[in-house]
N, C-alpha and C positions, 0 to 999 in steps of 0.2 A: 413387253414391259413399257416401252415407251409411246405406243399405241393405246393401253390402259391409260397412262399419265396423261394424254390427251385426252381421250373419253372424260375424265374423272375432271380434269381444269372446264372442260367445256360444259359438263353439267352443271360445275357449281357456278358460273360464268352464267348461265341461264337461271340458275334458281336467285343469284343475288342482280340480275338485270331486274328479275319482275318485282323484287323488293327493294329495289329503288327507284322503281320507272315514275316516282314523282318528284325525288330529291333534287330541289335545282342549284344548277354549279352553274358560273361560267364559261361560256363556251369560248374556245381557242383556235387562231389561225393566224397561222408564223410566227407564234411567240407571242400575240398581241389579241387581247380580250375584245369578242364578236359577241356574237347572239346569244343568250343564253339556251343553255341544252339543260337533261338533266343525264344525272350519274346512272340512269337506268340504261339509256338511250348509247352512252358510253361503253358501259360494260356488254349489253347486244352484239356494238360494232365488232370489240376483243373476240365475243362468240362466233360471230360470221366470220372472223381470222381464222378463229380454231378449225371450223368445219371445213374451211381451204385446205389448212395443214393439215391434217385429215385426210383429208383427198390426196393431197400430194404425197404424205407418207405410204397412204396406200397402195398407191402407182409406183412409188420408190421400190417397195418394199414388192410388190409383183416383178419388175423388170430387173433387182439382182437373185431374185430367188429364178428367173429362168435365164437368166445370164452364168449361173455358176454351172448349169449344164453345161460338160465339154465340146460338145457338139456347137455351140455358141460362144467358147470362149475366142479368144483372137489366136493365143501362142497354136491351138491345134488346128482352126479353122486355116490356118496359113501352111498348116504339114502338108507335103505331097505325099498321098499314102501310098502312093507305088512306085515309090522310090525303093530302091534295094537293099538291105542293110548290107553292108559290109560282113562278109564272114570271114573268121580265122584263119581258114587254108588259104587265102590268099596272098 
């Protein structure tokens, strides 16, 4: 679900880059009016963010899906398994 909601922000993040890659705005640095840019140039940047987060949800999203195997969790990774249980006639 939230890998779709990426997908779905960054295509439309691309299709409204190329339909404004003429519209000029103000360009900004530190709060204070620089170079002119335009609004197409702007919205690209947002979509090269998304394809980061993308990446990085991907690698998230790999490393607790094999981290929830027990074999790799800590509380068992830390068991001695030949240790003895305690039995009742004791």
């Amino acid at each position: 679900m939230i890998r779709q909601g990426i997908l779905d922000l960054s295509a439309t993040l691309k299709k409204r880059a190329l339909e404004f890659k003429h519209t000029p705005i103000i360009g900004r640095t530190h709060g204070v009016h620089a170079e002119p840019t335009t609004f197409g140039l702007k919205l690209l940047l947002w979509y090269s963010e998304m394809q980061r987060n993308l990446t990085r949800f991907d690698a998230a999203a790999e490393d607790s899906a094999s981290a929830s195997s027990p074999a790799r969790s800590a509380p068992s990774a830390t068991l001695n398994q030949n240790t003895k249980k305690p039995s009742a006639k004791s």
